[in-house]
C-alpha positions as CSV (number, residue, x, y, z in Angstrom):
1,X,-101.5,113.5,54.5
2,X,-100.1,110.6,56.6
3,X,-103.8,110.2,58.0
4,X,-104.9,110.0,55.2
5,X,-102.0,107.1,53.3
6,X,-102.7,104.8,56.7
7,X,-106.7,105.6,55.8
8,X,-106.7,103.8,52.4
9,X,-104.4,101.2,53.8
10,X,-106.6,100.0,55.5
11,X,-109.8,100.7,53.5
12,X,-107.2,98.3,51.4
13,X,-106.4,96.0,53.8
14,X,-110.0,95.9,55.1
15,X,-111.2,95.1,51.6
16,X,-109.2,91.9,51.2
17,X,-110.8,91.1,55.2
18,X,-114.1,91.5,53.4
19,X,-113.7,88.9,50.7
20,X,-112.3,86.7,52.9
21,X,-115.3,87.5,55.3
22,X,-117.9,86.3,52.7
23,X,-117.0,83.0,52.9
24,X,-117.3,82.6,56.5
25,X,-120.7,84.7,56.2
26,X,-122.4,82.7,53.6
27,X,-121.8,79.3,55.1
28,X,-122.7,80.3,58.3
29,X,-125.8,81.7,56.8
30,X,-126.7,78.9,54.7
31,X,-125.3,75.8,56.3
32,X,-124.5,77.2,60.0
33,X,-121.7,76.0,59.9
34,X,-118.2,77.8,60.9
35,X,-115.5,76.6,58.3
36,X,-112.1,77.6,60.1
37,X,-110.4,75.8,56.9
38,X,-111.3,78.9,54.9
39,X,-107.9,80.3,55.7
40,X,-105.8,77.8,54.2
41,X,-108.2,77.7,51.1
42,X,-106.9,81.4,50.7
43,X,-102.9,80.3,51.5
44,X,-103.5,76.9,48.3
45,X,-105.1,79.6,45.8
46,X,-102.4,82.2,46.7
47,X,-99.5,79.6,45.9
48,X,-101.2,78.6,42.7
49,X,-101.9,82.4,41.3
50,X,-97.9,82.6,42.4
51,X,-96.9,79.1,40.2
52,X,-99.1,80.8,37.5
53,X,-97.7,84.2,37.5
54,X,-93.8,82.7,37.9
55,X,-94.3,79.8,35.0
56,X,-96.6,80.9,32.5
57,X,-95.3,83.1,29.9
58,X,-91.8,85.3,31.2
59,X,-91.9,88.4,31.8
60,X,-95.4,90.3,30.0
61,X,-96.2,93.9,29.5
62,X,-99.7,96.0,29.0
63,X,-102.5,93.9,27.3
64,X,-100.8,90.4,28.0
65,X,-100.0,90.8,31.6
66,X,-103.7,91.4,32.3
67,X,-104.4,88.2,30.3
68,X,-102.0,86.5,32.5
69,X,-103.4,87.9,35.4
70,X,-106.6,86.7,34.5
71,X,-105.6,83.6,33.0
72,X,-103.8,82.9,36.7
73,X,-106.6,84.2,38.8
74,X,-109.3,81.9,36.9
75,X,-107.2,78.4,36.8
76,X,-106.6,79.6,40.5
77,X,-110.8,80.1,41.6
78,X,-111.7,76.8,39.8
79,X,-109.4,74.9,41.5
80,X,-110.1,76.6,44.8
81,X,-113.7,75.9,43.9
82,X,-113.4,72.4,43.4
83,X,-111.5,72.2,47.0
84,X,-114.0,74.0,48.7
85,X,-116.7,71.7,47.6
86,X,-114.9,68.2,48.3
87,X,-114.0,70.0,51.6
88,X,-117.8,70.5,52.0
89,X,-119.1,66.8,51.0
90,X,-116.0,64.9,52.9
91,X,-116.0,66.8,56.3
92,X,-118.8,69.2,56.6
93,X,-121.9,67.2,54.9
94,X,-121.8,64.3,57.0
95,X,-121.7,66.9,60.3
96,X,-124.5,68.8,59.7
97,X,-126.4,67.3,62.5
98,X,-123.4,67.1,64.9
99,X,-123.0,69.3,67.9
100,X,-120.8,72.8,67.1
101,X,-117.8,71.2,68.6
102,X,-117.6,68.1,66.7
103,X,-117.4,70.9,63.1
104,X,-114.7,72.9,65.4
105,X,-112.7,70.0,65.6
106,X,-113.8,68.8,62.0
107,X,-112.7,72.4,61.0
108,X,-109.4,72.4,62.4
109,X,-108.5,68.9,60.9
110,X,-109.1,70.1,57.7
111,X,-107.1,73.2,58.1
112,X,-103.9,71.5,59.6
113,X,-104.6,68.4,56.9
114,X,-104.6,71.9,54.1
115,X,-101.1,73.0,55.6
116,X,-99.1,70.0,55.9
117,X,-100.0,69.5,52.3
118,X,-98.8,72.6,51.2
119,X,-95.7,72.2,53.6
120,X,-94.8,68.7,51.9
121,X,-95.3,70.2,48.1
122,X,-93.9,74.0,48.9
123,X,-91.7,73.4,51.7
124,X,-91.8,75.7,54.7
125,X,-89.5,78.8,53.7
126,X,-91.4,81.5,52.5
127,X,-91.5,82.7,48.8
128,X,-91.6,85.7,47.4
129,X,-94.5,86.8,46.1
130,X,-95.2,88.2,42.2
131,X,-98.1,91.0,42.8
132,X,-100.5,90.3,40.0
133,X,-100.5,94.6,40.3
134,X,-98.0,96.0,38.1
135,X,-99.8,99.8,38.3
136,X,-97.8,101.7,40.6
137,X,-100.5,103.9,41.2
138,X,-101.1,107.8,41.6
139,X,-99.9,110.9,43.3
140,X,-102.1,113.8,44.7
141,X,-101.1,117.1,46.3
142,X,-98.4,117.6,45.0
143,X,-96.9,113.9,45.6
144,X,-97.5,114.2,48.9
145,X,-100.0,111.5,49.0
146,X,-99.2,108.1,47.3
147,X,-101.9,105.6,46.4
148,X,-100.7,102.8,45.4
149,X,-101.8,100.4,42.4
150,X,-102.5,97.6,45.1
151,X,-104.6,99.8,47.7
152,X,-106.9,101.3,44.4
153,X,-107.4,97.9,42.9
154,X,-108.5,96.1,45.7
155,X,-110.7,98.3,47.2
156,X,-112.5,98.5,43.4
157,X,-112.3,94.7,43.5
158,X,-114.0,94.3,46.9
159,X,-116.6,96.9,45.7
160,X,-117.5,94.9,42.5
161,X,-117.5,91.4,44.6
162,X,-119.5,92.7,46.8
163,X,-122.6,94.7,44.7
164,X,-122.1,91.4,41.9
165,X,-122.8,88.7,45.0
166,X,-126.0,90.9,46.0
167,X,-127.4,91.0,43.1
168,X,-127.0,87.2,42.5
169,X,-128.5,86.5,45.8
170,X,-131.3,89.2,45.2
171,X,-131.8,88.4,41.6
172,X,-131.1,85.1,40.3
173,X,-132.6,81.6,41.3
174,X,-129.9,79.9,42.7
175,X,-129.6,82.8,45.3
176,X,-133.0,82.8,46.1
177,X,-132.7,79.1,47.2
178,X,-129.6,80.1,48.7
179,X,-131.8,82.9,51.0
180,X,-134.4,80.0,50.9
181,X,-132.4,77.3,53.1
182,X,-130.9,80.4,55.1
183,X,-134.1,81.1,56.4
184,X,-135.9,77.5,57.0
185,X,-133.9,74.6,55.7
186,X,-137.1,72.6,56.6
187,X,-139.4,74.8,54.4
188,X,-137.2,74.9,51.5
189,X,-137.3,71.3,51.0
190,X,-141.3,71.5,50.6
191,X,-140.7,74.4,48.4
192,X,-138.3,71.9,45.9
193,X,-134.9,73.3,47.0
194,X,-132.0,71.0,46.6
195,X,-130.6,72.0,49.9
196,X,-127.1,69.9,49.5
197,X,-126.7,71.6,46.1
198,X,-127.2,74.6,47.5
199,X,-125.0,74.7,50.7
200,X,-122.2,72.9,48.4
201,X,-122.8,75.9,45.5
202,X,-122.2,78.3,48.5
203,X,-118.7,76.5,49.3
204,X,-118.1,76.7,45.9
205,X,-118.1,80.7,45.8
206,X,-116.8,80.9,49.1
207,X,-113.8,79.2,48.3
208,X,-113.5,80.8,44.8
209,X,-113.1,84.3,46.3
210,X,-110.2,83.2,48.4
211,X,-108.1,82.8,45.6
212,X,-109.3,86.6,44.5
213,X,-108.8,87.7,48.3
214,X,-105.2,85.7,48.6
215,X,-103.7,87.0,45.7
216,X,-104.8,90.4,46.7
217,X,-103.3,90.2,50.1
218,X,-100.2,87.8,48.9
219,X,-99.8,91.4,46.6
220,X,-99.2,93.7,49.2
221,X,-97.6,91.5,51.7
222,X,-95.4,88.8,49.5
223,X,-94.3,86.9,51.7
224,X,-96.3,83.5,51.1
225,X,-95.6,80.5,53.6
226,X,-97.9,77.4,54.6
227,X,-99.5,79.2,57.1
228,X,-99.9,82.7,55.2
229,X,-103.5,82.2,55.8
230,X,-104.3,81.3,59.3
231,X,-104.2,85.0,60.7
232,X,-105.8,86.9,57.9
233,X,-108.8,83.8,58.3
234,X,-109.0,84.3,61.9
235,X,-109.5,88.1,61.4
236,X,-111.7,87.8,58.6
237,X,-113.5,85.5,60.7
238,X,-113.7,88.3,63.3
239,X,-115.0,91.0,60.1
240,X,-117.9,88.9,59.9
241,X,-118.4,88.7,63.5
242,X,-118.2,92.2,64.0
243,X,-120.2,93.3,60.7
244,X,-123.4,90.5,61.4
245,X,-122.2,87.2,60.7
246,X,-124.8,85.5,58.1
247,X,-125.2,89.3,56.5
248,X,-123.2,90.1,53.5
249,X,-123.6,94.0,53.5
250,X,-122.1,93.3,57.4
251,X,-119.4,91.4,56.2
252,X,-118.3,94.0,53.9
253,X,-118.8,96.8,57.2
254,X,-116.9,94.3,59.0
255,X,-114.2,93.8,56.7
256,X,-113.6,97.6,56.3
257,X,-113.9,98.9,60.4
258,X,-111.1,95.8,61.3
259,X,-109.1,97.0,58.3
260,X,-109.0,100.5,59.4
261,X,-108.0,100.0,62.9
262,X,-105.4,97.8,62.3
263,X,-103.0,100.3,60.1
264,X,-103.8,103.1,62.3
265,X,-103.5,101.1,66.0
266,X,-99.9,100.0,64.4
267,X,-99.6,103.7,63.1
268,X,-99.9,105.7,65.9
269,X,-100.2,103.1,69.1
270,X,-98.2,99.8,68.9
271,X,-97.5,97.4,65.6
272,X,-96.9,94.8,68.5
273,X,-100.8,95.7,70.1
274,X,-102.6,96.4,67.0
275,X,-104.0,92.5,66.9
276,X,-105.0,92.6,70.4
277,X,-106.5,96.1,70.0
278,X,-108.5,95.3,67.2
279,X,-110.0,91.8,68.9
280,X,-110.6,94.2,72.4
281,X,-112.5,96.6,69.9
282,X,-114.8,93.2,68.7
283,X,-115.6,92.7,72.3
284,X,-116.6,95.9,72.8
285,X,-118.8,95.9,70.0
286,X,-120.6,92.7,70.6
287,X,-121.1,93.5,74.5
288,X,-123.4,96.6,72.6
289,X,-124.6,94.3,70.0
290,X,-124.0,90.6,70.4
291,X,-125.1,90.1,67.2
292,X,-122.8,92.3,65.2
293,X,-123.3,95.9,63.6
294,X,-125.6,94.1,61.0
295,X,-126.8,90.8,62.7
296,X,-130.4,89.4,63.7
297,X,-131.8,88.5,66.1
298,X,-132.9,85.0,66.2
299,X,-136.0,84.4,67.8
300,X,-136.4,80.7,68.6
301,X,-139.8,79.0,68.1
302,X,-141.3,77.5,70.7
């Protein structure tokens, strides 16, 4: 059963990699543009779901919790929304012409800018966090395997993320354009697209999963700090690598696969290796495929 327990572990921890992953994907694919700030989006929406859940209301049971939950996680997306889109007209709009290095560096301005706020309003000792989870989950065989309330939840949360955000790219209008400007910027223009509205809208959602995908992590591992989401970025970052970045379906694949061989490469090899095992695995992958387990290949015009 122990194979099992580290399994949906990581299928849990892997699903929190896949929201995360979504945002790098989309903007990639729609702006092609890396936003390494995308961490630190996650870190400001995890500390206001934690203000939320340790101001509004005491203690809450059944029915009202969930309302507080919800209220908490809402306040925290629009906020997170709002961020991501000044984030994209202040630092990203004005680069979209620049070289790749000139949005790296862009990027990591932002991202140390992100954490020295959060330093000067939080401080730098880490709180505990309130899991927004009070199910304690279920037992099978006997008790011998545990699933926990935070593992079932966030796998079912990264499932309905995921099939909702297809179908709004497949089916709606704004994700049309969205696929639109991903293909040819150039041609979308002629076709009436509002290209800035659209790369800006796909901040927007980016940045509003976060604060779904840093309350969910922030759940299972509580401790929240300034800098809670610099690692969990820079793997995500490496889900949508490995799935395909620019593909959603891969960022989800992505998301799952790093997951998975993190809690069982600190299960049975090393906790100490298990980062540098699972970014050996990425190189590995893209040597086969360079362009991810999902990705295109882009065949330049001549």
């Amino acid at each position: 059963m122990g194979f099992l327990t580290y399994l949906i572990n990581g299928l849990s921890l892997g699903s929190v990699y896949a929201i995360i992953a979504l945002g790098y994907t989309m903007v990639y694919g729609i702006a092609k543009m890396l936003n390494f700030a995308h961490g630190d989006v996650i870190m400001i929406g995890s500390y206001l779901v934690f203000i939320g859940m340790s101001n509004i209301g005491g203690e809450q049971t059944g029915v009202m919790q969930v309302v507080k939950v919800v209220v908490c996680l809402a306040v925290s997306m629009i906020i997170c929304a709002i961020l991501g889109m000044v984030i994209e007209k202040v630092a990203y709009k004005p680069l979209r012409k620049a070289t790749n290095l000139a949005v790296l560096i862009t990027a990591i301005g932002v991202s140390y800018f992100l954490q020295n706020i959060a330093l000067l309003i939080f401080g730098s000792n880490a709180v505990s966090f309130t899991s927004i989870i009070s199910w304690q989950g279920i037992s099978l065989a006997g008790g011998a395997l545990k699933i926990t309330g935070n593992a079932i939840v966030t796998i079912i949360v990264c499932i309905i993320i995921m099939v909702a955000l297809m179908l709004f790219v497949q089916h709606t209008k704004p994700g049309q354009a969205m696929r639109a400007v991903s293909e040819d910027r150039d041609a979308a223009v002629l076709m009436g697209i509002n290209v800035n509205a659209t790369i800006s809208l796909t901040f927007i959602i980016g940045s509003g999963l976060a604060a779904i995908a840093g309350a969910l992590l922030c759940s299972s591992y509580p401790a929240l700090t300034p800098y809670t989401g610099s690692m969990p970025g820079i793997k995500a970052f490496t889900a949508a690598v490995f799935g395909g970045i620019g593909s959603i379906p891969g960022a989800l694949i992505g998301g799952l696969l790093l997951g998975i061989i993190e809690i069982l490469a600190k299960a049975y090899i090393s906790s100490q290796l298990a980062d540098a095992i699972v970014f050996a695995v990425l190189i590995i992958v893209l040597l086969v495929k360079p362009t991810g387990i999902l990705g295109k290949q882009i065949k330049e015009k001549v």
